[in-house]
mmCIF file of the N, C-alpha and C atoms, coordinates in Angstrom:
data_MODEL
# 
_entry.id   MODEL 
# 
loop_
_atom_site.group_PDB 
_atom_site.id 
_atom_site.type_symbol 
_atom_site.label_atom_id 
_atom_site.label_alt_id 
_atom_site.label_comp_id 
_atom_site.label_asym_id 
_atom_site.label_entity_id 
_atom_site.label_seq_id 
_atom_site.pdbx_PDB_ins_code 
_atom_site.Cartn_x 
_atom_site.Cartn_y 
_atom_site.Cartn_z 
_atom_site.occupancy 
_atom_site.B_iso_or_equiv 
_atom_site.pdbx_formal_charge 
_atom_site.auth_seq_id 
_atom_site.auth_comp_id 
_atom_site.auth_asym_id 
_atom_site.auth_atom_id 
_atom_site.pdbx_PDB_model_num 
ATOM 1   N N  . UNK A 1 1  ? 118.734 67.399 -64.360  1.00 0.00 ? 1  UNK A N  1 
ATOM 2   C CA . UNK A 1 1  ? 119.100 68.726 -63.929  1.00 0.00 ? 1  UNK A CA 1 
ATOM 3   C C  . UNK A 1 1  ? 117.920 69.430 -63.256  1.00 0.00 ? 1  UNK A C  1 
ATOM 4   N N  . UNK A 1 2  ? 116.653 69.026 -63.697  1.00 0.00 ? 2  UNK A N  1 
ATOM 5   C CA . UNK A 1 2  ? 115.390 70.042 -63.049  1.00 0.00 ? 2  UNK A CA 1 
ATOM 6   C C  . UNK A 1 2  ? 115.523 69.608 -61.479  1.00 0.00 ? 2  UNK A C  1 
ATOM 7   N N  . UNK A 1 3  ? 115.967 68.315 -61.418  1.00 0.00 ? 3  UNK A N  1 
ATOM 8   C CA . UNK A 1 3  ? 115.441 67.870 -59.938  1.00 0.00 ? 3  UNK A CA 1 
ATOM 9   C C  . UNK A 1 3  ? 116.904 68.618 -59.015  1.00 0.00 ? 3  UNK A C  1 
ATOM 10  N N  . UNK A 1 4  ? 117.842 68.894 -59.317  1.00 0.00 ? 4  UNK A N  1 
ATOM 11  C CA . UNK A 1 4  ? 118.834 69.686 -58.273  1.00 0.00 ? 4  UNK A CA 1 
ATOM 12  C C  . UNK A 1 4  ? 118.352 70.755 -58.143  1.00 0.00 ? 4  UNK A C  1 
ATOM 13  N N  . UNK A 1 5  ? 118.211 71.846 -59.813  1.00 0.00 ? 5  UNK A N  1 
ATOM 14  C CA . UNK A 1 5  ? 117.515 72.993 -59.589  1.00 0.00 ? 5  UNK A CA 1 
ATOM 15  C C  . UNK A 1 5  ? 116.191 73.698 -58.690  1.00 0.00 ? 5  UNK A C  1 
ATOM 16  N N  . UNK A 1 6  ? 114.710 72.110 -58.802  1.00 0.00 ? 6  UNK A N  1 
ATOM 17  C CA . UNK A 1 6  ? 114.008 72.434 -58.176  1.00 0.00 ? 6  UNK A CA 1 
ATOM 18  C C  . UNK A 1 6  ? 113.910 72.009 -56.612  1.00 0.00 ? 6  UNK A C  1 
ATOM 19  N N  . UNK A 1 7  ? 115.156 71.244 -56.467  1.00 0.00 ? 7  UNK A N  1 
ATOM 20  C CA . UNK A 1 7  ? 114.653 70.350 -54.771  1.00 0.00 ? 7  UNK A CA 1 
ATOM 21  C C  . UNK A 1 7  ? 114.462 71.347 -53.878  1.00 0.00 ? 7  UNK A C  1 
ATOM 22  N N  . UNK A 1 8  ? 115.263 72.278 -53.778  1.00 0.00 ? 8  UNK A N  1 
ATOM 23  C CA . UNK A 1 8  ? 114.880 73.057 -52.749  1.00 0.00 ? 8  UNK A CA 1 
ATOM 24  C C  . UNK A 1 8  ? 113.440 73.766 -53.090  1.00 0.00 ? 8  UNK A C  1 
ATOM 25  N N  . UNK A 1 9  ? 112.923 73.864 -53.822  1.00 0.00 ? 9  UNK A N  1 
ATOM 26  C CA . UNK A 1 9  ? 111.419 74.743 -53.847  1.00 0.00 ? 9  UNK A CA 1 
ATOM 27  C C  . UNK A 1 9  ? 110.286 73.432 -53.554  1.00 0.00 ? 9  UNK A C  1 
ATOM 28  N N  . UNK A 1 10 ? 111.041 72.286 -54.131  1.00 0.00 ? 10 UNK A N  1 
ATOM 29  C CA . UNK A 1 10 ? 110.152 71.182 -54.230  1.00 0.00 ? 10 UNK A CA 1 
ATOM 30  C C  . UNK A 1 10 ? 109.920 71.329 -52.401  1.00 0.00 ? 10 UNK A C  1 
ATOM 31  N N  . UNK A 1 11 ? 111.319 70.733 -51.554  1.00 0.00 ? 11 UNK A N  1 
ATOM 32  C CA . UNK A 1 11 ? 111.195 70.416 -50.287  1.00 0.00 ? 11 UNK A CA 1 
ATOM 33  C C  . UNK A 1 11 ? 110.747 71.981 -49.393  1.00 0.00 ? 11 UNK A C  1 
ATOM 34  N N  . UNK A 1 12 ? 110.634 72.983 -49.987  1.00 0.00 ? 12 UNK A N  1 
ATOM 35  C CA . UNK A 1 12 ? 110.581 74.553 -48.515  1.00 0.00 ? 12 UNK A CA 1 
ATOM 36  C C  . UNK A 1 12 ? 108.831 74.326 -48.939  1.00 0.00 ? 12 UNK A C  1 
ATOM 37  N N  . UNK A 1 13 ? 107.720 74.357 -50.368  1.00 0.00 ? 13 UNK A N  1 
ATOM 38  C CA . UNK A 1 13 ? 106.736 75.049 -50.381  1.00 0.00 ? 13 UNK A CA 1 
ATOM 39  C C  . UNK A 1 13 ? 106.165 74.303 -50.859  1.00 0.00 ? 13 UNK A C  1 
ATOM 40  N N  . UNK A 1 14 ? 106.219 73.227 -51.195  1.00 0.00 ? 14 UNK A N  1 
ATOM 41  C CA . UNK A 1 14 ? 104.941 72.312 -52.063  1.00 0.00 ? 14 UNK A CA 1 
ATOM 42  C C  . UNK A 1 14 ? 104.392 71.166 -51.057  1.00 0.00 ? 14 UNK A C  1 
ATOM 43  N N  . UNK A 1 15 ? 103.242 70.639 -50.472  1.00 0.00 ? 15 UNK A N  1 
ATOM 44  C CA . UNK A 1 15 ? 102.967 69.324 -50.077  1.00 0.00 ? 15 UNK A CA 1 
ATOM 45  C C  . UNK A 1 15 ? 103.358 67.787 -50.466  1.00 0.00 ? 15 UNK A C  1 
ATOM 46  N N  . UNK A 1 16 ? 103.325 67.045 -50.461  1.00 0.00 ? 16 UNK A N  1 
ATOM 47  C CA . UNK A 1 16 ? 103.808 65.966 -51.033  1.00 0.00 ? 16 UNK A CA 1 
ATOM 48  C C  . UNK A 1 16 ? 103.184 65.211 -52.246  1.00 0.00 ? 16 UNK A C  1 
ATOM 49  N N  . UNK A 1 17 ? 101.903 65.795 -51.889  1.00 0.00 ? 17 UNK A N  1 
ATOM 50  C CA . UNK A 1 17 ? 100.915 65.366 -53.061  1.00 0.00 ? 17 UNK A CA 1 
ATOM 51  C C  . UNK A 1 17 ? 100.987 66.216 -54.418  1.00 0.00 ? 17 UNK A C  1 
ATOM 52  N N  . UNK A 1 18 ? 101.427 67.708 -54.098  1.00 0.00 ? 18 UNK A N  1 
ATOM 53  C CA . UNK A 1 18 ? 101.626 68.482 -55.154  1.00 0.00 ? 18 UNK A CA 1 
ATOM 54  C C  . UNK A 1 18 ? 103.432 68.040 -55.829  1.00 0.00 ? 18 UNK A C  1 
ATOM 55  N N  . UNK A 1 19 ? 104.017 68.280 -54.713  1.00 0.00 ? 19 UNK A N  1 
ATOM 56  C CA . UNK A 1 19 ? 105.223 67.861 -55.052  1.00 0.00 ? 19 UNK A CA 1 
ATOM 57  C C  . UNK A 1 19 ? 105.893 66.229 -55.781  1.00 0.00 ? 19 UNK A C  1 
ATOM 58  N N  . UNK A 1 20 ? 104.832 65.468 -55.836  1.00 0.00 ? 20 UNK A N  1 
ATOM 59  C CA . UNK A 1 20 ? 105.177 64.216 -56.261  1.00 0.00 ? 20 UNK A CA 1 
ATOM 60  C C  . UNK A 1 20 ? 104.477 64.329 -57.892  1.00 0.00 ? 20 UNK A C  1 
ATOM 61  N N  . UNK A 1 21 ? 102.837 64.953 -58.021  1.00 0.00 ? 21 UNK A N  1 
ATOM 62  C CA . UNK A 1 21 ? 102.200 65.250 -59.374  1.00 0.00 ? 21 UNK A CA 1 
ATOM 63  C C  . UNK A 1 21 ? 103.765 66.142 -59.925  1.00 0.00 ? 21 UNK A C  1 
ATOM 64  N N  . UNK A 1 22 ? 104.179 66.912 -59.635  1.00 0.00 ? 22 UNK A N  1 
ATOM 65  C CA . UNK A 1 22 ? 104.932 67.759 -60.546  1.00 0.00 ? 22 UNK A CA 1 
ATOM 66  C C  . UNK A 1 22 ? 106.470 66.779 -61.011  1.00 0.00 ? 22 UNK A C  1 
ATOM 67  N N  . UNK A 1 23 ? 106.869 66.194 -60.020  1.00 0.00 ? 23 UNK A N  1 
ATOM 68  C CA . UNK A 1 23 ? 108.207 65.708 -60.189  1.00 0.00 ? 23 UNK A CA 1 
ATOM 69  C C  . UNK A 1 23 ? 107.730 64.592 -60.875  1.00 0.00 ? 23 UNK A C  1 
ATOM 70  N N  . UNK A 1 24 ? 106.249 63.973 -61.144  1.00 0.00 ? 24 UNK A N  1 
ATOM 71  C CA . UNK A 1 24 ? 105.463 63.182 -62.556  1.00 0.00 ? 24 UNK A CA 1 
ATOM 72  C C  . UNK A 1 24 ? 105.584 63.935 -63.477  1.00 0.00 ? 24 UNK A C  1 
ATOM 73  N N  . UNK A 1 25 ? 105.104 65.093 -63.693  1.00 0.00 ? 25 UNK A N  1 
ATOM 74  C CA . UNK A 1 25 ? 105.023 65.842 -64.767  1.00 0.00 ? 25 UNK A CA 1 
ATOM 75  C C  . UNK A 1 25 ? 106.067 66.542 -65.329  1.00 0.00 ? 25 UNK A C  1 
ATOM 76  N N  . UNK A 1 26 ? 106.440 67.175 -64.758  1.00 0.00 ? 26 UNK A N  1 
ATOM 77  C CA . UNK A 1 26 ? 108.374 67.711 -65.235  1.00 0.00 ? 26 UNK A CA 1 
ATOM 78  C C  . UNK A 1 26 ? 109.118 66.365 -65.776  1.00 0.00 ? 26 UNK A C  1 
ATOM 79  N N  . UNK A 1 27 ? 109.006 65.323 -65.095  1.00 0.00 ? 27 UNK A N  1 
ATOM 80  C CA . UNK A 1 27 ? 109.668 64.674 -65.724  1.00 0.00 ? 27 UNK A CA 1 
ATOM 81  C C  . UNK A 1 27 ? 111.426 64.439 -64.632  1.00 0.00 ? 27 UNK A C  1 
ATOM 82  N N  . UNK A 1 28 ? 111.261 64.982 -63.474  1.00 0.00 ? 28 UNK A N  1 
ATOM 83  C CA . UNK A 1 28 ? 112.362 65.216 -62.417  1.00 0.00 ? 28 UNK A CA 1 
ATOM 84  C C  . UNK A 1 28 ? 113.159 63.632 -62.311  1.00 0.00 ? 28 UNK A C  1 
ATOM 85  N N  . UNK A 1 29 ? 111.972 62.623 -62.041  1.00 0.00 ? 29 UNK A N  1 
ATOM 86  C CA . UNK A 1 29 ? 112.762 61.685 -62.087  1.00 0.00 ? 29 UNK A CA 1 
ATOM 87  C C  . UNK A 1 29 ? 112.184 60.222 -63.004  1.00 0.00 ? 29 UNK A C  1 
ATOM 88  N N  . UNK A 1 30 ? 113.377 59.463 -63.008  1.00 0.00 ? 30 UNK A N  1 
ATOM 89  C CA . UNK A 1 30 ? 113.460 58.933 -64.162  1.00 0.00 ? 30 UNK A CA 1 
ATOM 90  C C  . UNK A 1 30 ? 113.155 57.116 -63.782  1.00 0.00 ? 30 UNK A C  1 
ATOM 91  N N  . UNK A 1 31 ? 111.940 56.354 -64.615  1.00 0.00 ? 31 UNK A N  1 
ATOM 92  C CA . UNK A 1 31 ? 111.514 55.184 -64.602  1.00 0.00 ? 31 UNK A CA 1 
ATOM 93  C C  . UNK A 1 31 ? 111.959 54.506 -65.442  1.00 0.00 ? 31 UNK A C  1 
ATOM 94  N N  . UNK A 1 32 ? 112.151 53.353 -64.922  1.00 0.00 ? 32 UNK A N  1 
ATOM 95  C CA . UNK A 1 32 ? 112.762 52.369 -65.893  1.00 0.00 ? 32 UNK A CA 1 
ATOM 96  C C  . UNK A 1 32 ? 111.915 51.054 -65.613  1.00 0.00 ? 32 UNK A C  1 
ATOM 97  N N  . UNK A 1 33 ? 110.807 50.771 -66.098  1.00 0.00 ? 33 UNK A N  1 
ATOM 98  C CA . UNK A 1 33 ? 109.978 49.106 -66.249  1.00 0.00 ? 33 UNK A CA 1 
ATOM 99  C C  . UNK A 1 33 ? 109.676 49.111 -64.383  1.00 0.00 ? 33 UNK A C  1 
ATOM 100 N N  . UNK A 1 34 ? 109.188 50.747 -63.997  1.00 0.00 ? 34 UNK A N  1 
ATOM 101 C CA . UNK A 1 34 ? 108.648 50.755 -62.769  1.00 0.00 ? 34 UNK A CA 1 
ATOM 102 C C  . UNK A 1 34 ? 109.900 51.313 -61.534  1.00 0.00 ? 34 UNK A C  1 
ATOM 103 N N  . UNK A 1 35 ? 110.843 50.827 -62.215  1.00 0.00 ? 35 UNK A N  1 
ATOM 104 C CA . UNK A 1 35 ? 112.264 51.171 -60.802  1.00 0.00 ? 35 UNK A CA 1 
ATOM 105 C C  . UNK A 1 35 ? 112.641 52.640 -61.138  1.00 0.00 ? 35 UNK A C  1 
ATOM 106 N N  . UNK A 1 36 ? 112.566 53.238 -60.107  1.00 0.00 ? 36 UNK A N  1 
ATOM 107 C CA . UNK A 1 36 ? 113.072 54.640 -59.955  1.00 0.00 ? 36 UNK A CA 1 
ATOM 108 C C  . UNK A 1 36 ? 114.358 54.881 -60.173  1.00 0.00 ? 36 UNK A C  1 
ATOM 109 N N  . UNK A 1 37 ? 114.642 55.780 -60.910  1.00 0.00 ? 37 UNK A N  1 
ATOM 110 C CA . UNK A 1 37 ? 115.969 56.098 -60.996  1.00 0.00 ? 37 UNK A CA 1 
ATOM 111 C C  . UNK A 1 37 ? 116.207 57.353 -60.389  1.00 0.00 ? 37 UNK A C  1 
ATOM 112 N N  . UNK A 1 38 ? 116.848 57.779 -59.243  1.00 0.00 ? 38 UNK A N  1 
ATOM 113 C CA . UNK A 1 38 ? 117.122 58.778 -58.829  1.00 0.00 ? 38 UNK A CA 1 
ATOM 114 C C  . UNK A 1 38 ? 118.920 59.571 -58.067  1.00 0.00 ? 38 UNK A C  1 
ATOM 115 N N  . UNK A 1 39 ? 118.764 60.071 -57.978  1.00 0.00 ? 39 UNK A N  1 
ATOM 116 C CA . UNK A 1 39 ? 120.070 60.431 -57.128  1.00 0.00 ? 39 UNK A CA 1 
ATOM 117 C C  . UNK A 1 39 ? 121.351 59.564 -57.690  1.00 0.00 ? 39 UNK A C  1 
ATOM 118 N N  . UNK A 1 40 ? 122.071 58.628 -57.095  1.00 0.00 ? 40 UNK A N  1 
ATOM 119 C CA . UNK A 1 40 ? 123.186 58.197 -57.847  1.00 0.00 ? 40 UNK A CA 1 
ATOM 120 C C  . UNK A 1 40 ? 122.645 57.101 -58.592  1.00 0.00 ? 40 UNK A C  1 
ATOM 121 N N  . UNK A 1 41 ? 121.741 56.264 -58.408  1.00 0.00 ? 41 UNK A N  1 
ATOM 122 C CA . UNK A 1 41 ? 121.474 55.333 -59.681  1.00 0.00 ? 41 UNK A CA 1 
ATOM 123 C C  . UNK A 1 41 ? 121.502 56.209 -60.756  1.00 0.00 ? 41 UNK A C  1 
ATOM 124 N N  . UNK A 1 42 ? 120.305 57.426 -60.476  1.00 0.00 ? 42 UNK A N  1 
ATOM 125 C CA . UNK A 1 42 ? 120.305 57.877 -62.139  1.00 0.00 ? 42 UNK A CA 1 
ATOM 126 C C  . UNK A 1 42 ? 121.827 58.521 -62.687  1.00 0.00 ? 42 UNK A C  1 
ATOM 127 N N  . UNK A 1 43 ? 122.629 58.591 -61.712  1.00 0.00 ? 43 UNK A N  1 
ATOM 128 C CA . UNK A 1 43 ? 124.164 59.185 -62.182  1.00 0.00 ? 43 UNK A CA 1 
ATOM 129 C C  . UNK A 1 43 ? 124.962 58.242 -62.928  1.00 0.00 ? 43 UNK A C  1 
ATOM 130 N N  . UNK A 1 44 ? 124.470 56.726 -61.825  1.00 0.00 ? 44 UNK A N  1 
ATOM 131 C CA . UNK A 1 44 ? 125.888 55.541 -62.333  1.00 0.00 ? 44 UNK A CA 1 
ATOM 132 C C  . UNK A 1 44 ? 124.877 55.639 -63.754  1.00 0.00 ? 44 UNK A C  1 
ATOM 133 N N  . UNK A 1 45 ? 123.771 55.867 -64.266  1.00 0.00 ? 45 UNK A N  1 
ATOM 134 C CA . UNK A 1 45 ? 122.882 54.799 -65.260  1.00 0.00 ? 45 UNK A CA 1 
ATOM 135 C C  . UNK A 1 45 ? 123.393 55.990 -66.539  1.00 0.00 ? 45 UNK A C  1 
ATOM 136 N N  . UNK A 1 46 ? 123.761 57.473 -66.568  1.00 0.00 ? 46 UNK A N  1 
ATOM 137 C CA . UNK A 1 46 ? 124.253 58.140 -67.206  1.00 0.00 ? 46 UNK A CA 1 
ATOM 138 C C  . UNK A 1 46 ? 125.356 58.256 -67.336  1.00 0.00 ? 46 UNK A C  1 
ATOM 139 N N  . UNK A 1 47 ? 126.256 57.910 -66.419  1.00 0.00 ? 47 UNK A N  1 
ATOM 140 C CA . UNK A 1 47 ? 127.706 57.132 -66.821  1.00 0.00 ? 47 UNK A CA 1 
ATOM 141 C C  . UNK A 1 47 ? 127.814 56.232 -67.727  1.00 0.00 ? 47 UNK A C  1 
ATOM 142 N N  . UNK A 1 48 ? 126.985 54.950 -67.399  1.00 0.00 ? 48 UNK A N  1 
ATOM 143 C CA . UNK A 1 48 ? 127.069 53.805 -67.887  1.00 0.00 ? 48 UNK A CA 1 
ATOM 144 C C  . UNK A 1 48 ? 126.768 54.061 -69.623  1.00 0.00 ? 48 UNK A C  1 
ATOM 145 N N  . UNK A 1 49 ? 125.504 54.709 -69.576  1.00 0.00 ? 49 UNK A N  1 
ATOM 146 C CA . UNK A 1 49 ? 125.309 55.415 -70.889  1.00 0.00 ? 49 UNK A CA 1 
ATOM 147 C C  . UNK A 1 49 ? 126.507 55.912 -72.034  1.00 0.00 ? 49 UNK A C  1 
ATOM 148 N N  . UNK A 1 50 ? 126.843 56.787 -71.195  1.00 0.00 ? 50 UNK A N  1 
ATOM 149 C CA . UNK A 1 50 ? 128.272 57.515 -71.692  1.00 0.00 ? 50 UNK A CA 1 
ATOM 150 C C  . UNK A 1 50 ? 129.050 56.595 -71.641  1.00 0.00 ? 50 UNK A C  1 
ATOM 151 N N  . UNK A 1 51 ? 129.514 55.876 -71.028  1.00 0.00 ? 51 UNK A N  1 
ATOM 152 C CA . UNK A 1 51 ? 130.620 54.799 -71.590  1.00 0.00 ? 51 UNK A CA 1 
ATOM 153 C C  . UNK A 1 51 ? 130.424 54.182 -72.466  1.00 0.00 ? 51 UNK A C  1 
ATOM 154 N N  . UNK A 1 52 ? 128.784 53.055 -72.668  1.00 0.00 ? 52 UNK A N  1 
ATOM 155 C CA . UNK A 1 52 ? 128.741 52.774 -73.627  1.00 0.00 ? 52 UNK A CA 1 
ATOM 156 C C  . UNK A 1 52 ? 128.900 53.415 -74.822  1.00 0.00 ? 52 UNK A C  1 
ATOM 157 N N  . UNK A 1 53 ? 128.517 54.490 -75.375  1.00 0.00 ? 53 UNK A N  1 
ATOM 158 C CA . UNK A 1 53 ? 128.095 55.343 -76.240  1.00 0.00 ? 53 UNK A CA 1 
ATOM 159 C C  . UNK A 1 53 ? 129.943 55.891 -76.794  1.00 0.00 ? 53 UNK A C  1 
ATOM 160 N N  . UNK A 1 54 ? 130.972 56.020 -75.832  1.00 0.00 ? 54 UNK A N  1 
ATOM 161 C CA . UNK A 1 54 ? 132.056 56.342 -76.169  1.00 0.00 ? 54 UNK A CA 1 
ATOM 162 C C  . UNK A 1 54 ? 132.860 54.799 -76.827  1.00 0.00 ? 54 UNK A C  1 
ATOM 163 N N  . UNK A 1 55 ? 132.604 53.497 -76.153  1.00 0.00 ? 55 UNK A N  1 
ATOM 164 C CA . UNK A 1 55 ? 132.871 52.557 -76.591  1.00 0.00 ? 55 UNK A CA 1 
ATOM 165 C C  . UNK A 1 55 ? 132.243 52.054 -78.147  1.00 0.00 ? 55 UNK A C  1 
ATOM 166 N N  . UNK A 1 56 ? 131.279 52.564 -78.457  1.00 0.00 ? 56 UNK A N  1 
ATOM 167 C CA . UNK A 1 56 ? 130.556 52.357 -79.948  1.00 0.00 ? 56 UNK A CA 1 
ATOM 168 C C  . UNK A 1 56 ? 131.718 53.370 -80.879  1.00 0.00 ? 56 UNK A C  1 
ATOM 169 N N  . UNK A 1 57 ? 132.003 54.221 -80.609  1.00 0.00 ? 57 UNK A N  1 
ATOM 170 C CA . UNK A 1 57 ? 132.113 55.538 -80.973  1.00 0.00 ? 57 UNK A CA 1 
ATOM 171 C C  . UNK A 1 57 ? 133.855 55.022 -81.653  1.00 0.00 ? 57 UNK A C  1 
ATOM 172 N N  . UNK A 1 58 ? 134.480 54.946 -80.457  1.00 0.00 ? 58 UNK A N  1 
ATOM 173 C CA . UNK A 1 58 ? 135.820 54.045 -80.308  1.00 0.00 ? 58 UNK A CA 1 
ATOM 174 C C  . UNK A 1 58 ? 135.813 53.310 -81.772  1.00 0.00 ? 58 UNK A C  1 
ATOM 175 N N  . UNK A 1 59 ? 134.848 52.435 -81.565  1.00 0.00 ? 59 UNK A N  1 
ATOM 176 C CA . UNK A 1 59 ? 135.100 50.437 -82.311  1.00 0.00 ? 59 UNK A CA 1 
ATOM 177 C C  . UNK A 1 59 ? 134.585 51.092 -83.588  1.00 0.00 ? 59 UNK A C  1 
ATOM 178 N N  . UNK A 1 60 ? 133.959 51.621 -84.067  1.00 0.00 ? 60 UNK A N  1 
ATOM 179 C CA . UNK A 1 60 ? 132.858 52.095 -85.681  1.00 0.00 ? 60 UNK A CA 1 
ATOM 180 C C  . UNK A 1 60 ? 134.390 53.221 -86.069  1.00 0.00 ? 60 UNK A C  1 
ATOM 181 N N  . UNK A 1 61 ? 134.752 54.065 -85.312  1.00 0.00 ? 61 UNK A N  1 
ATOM 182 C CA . UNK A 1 61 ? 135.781 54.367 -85.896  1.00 0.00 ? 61 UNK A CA 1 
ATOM 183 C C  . UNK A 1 61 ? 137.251 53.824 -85.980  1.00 0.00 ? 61 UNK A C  1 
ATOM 184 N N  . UNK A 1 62 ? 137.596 53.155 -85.494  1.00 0.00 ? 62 UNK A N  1 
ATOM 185 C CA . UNK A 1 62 ? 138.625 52.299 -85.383  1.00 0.00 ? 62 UNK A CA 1 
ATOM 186 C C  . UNK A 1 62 ? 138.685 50.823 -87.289  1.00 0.00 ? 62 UNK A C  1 
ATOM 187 N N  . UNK A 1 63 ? 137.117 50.329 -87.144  1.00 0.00 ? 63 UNK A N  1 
ATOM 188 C CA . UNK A 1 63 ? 136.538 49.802 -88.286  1.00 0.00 ? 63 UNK A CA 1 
ATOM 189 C C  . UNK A 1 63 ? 136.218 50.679 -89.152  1.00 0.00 ? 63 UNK A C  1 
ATOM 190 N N  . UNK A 1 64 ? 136.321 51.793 -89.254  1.00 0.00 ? 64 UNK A N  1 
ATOM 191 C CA . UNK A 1 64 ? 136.497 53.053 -90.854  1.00 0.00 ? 64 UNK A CA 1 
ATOM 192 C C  . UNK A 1 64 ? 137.683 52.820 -90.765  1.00 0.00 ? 64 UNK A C  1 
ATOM 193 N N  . UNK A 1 65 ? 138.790 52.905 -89.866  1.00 0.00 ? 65 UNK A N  1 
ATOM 194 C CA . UNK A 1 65 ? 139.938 53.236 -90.395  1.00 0.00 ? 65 UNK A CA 1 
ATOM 195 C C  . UNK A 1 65 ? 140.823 52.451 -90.779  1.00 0.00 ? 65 UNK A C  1 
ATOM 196 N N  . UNK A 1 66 ? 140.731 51.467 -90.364  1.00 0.00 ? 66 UNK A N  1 
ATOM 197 C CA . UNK A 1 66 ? 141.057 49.789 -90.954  1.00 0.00 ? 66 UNK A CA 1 
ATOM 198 C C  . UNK A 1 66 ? 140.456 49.743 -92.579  1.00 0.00 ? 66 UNK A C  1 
ATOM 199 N N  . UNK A 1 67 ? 139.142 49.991 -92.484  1.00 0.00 ? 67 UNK A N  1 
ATOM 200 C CA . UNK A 1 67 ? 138.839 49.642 -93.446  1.00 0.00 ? 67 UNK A CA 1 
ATOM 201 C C  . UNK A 1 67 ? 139.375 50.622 -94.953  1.00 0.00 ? 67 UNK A C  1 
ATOM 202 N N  . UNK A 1 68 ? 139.560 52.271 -94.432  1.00 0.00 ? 68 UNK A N  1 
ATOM 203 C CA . UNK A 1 68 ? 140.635 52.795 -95.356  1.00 0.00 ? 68 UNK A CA 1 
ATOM 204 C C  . UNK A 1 68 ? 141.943 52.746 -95.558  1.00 0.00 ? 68 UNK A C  1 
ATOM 205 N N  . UNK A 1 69 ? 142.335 52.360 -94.869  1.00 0.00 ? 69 UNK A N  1 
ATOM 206 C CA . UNK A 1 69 ? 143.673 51.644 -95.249  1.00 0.00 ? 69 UNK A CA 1 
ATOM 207 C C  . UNK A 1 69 ? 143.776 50.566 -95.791  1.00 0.00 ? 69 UNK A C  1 
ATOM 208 N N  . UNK A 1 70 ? 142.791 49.709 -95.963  1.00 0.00 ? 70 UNK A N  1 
ATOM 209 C CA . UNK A 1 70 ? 142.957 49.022 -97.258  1.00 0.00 ? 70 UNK A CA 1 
ATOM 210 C C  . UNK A 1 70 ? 142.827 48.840 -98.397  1.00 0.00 ? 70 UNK A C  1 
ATOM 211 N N  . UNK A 1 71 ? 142.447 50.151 -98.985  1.00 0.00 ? 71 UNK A N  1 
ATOM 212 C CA . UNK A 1 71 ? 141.971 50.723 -100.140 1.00 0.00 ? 71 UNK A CA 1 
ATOM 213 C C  . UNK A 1 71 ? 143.436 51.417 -100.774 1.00 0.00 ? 71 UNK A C  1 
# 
């Protein structure tokens, strides 16, 4: 979210050298074992997230409820 909020201040008033230290330091965009994650990678990679995370969510409760009904 910082990097939509700040792009436009990033791209009208900062140099590239200032503007690249900060979008290090904020934390704007996101590394993974060196590969940038930005713009729609970092979207599909927070999708992907969220799906997984709804698919755990799914199966652990699906296995409680199996498992109370046999009690």
């Amino acid at each position: 979210m910082r990097g939509l909020f700040l792009q436009a201040t990033f791209d009208a008033h900062l140099s590239s050298a200032v503007r690249n230290h900060l979008q290090t330091y904020l934390g704007v965009h996101f590394a993974i074992h060196g590969y940038d994650l930005s713009g729609i990678r970092l979207a599909i990679t927070m999708v992907g997230m969220i799906g997984v995370a709804v698919i755990l969510v799914v199966v652990s409760s699906y296995i409680i409820d199996k498992r109370d009904l046999r009690r």
